[in-house]
C-alpha positions as CSV (number, residue, x, y, z in Angstrom):
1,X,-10.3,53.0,39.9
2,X,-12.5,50.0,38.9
3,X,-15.7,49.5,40.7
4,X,-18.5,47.2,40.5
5,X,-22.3,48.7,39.8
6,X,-23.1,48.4,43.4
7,X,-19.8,50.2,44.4
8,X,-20.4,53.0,42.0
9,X,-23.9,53.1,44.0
10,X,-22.3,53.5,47.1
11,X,-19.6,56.4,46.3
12,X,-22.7,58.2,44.9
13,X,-24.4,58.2,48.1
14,X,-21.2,58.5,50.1
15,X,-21.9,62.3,48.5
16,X,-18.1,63.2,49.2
17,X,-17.2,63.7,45.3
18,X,-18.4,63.9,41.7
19,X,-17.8,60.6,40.1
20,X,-16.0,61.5,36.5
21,X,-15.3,58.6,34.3
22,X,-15.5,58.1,30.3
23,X,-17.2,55.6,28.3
24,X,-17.7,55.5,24.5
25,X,-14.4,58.2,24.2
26,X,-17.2,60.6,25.7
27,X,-17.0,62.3,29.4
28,X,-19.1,61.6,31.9
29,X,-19.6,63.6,35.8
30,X,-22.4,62.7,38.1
31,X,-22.7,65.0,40.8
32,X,-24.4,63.8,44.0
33,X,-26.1,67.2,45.6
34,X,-28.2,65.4,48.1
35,X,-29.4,61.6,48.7
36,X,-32.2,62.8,46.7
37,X,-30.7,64.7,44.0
38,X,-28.2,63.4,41.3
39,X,-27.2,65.6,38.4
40,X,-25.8,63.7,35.3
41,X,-24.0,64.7,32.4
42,X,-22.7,62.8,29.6
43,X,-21.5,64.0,26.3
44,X,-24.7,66.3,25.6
45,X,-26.9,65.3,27.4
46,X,-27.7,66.7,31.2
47,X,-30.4,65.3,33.4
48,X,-31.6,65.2,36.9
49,X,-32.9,62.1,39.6
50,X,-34.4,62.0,42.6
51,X,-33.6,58.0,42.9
52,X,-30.6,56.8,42.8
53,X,-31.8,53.2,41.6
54,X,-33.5,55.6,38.7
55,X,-29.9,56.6,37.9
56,X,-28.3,53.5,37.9
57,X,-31.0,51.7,35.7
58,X,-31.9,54.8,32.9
59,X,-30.0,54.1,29.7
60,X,-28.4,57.2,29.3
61,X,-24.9,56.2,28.3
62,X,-25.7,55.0,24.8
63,X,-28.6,52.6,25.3
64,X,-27.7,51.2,28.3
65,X,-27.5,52.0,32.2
66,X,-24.4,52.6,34.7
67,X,-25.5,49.5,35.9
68,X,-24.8,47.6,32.7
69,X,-21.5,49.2,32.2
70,X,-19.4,49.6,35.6
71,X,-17.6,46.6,34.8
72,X,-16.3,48.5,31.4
73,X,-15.2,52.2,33.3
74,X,-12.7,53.7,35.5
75,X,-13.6,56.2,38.4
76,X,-11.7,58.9,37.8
């Protein structure tokens, strides 16, 4: 399903699923633990955030941030 960035923010928080989508033919799962704890993978890379503003804005996904490219991914 398309979503806008502040969409995407919302099912996060909502903490009812992993959001799974690809970008750049890679594979990416954010799973929302806790309002204060968002695990990200993508491709090789894993990290952890506290903030979810700190996970929409860090430019993990090839140089730029979920924020920059919800308008470019599916929700799974």
């Amino acid at each position: 399903m398309k979503l806008n960035s502040e969409e995407i923010k919302n099912l996060i928080l909502s903490l009812v699923q992993d959001v799974v989508f690809e970008y750049d033919n890679k594979t990416c799962c954010i799973n929302p633990w806790s309002r204060t704890k968002f695990e990200v993978g993508y491709n090789d890379i894993v990290k952890i955030y506290s903030d979810i503003d700190d996970l929409m804005n860090d430019t993990i996904f090839d140089g730029r941030s979920l924020s920059d490219i919800a308008d470019e991914i599916e929700i799974e």
